[in-house]
N, C-alpha and C positions, 0 to 999 in steps of 0.2 A: 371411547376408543380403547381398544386393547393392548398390551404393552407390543406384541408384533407391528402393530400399523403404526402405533407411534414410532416404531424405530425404525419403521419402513419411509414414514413420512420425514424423519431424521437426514434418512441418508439421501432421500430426494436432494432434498435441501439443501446436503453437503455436495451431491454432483451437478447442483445448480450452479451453488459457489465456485466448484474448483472450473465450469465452463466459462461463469465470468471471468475468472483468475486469468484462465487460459488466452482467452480473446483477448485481456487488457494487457498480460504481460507474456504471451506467448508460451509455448510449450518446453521452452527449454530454460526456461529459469531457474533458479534452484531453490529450493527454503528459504535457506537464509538471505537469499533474494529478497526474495518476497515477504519475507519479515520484515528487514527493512523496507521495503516499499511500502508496505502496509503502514508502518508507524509514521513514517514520511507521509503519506497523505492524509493521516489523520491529524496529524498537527498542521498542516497546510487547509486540513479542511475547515476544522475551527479555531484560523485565523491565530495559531501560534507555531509559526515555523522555527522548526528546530536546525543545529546544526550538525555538521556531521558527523562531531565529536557526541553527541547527545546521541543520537539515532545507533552509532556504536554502541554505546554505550549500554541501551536498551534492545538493543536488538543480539549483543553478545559478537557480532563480527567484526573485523578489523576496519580501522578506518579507512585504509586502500582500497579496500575491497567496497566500501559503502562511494566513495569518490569514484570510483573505474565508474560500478554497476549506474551511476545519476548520471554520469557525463554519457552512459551509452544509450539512456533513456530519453526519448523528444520529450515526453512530456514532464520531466522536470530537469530543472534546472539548477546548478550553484550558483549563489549569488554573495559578495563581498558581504558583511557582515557590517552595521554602520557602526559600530562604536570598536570593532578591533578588525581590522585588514586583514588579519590572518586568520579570522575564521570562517567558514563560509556556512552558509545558510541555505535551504533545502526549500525552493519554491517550485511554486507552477507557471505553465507557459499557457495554459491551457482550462482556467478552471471551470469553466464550462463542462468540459468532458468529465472534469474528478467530479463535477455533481452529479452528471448523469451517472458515470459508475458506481457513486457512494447509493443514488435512489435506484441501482439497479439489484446491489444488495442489500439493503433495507426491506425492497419489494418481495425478498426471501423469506422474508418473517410469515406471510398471507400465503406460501406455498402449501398444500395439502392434498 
């Protein structure tokens, strides 16, 4: 493969991505959106959900901002936190769909 088709096959790959992006969190999200959501389902997806304050934290955006964007979100949800009330925790409603969308990029990998 030549370095043109590999970077050809690259950017397939990246507008495979950002069509998933789009259909799961729609076209007017913003980055840091989607940052956090990204790091949100990945701790949801291998079964360590993080909190809000964590997902800030890693993600660089405010914590209002990470609260607003989940509560406008159906498929996640806050939920109390069991050892402290005041923190809230970052789950799904839905995990069925976050596996289908995690194997939907995964299935990225085989694009060519």
């Amino acid at each position: 493969m030549t370095m043109a088709s590999a970077r050809c096959a690259m950017l397939r790959r990246l507008q495979s991505l950002c069509a998933i992006l789009i259909r799961r969190f729609g076209s007017h999200t913003s980055l840091g959106e989607l940052n956090a959501a990204l790091i949100a389902h990945l701790a949801i997806y291998t079964h360590r959900p993080l909190t809000v304050t964590e997902i800030a934290n890693r993600s660089g955006q405010p914590k209002q901002s990470i609260s607003r964007w989940f509560r406008m979100r159906p498929q996640i949800r806050l939920r109390v936190k069991p050892d402290d009330a005041r923190g809230r925790l970052v789950d799904s409603d839905d995990p069925i769909a976050l596996t289908t969308y995690v194997d939907e990029v995964i299935a990225l990998r085989t694009l060519d």
